[in-house]
C-alpha positions, -999 to 999 in steps of 0.1 A, spaced: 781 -431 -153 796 -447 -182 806 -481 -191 840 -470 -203 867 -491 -194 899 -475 -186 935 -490 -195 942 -503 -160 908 -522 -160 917 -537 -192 949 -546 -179 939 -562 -150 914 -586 -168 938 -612 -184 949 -617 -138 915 -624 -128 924 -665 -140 955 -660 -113 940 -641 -90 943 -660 -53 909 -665 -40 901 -643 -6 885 -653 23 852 -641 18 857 -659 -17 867 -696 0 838 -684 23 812 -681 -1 823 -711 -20 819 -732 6 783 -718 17 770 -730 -18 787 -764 -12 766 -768 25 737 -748 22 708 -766 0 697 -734 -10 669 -748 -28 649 -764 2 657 -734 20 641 -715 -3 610 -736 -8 610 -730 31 610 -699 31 586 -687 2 554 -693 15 562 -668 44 578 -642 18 557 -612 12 534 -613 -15 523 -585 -36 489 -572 -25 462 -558 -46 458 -528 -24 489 -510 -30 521 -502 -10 559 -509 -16 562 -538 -40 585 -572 -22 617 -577 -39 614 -610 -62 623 -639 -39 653 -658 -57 679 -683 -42 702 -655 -56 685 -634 -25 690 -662 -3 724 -669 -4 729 -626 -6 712 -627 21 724 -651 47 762 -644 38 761 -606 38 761 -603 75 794 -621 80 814 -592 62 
């Protein structure tokens, strides 16, 4: 699939700026305001899965990116 974009995606680019926010927008705003994802995530590394030597599927990279995907994607 190409990266084309059509005229009505052009168009609709200058409205992001007054776009109200949505729920799930105010929702994850506030998440990253009261989560310290950062102490979570040192909590929750050393229990992560680690690539082993012998083989098998590979872990996905542990990020706080994955933390906060993670703990807010259940709510939708």
């Amino acid at each position: 699939m190409s990266d084309q974009l059509t005229l009505a995606t052009q168009a609709d680019r200058g409205f992001e700026a007054h776009r109200k926010p949505t729920r799930w927008d105010v929702f994850l705003a506030e998440m990253d305001k009261v989560v310290p994802w950062s102490a979570l995530c040192a909590a929750i590394e050393p229990f992560y899965p680690k690539a082993r030597a012998e083989g098998g599927r590979r872990p996905v990279v542990w990020s706080a990116c994955c933390a906060s995907t993670f703990c807010s994607s259940g709510m939708r």
